[in-house]
N, C-alpha and C positions, 0 to 999 in steps of 0.2 A: 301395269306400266309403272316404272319408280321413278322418281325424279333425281335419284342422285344420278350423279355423273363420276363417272370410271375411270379416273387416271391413267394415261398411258404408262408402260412400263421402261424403265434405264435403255433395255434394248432398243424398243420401237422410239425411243427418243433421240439416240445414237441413229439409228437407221436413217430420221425425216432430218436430223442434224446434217450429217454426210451427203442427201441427196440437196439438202437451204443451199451447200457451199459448191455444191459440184453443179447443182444450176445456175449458180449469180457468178462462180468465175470459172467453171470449163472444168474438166478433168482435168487437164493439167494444173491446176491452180496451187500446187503444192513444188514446182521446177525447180528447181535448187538455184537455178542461174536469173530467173525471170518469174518466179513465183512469190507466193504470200507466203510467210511464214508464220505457225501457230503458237501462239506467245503462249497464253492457255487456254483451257475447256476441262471438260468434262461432257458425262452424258446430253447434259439439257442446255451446255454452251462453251461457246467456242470464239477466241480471239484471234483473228488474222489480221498482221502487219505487213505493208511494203512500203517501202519508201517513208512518205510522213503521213499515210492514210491508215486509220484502221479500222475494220470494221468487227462488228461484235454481232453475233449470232446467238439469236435465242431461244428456246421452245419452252412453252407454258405443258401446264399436265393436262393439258386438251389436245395439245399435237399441232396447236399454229405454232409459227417461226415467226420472226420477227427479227429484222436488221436495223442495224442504227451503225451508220458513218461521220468517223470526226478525224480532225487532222489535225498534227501536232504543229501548237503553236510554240514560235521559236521565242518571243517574250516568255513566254509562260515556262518556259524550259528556264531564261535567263534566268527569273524570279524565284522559281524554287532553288536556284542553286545561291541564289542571292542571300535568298532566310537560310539555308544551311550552313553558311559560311557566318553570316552573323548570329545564327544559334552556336555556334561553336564557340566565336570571341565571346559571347558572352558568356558561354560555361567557364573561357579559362578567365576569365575578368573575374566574374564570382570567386574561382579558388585563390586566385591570388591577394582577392579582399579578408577572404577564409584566413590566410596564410599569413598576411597582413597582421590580424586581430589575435590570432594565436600568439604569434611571436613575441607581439606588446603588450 
């Protein structure tokens, strides 16, 4: 008897991947007009968006799944777009202090 334990393989991970999503949201769960959309994945995981929910799909090299649902928050969307906007004044602030120093 061994004690290691056997990795499932990319296939059979794909295969209990496909069956996690086609039991939590229906064969149809892919609709074009009414359906999830798959942001990304690979073999051992999988992201599906609709609306502001998404849910994340995972399989360990034992062959459980495992889901985790969150929903986009609309501060948090303002907020990254906030520091991106203020990372930028601040790049050109910098070149112009740059620009500044050079000149004189």
């Amino acid at each position: 008897m061994s004690d290691e334990l056997e990795p499932i393989s990319a296939e059979q991970a794909r295969a209990i991947l496909e069956a996690a999503i086609r039991q939590r949201l229906g064969d149809q769960w892919d609709d074009e007009e009414e359906g999830w959309t798959l942001v990304t994945g690979h073999d051992y995981m999988a992201r599906l968006v609709r609306g502001s929910v998404t849910l994340d799909f995972y399989v360990d090299l034992l062959g459980q799944v495992r889901v985790e649902t969150s929903t986009r928050n609309i501060n948090r969307e303002n907020g990254t777009l906030l520091l991106v906007i203020l990372m930028g004044l601040s790049i050109v602030i910098a070149l112009l202090i740059v620009r500044i120093v050079s000149i004189g």
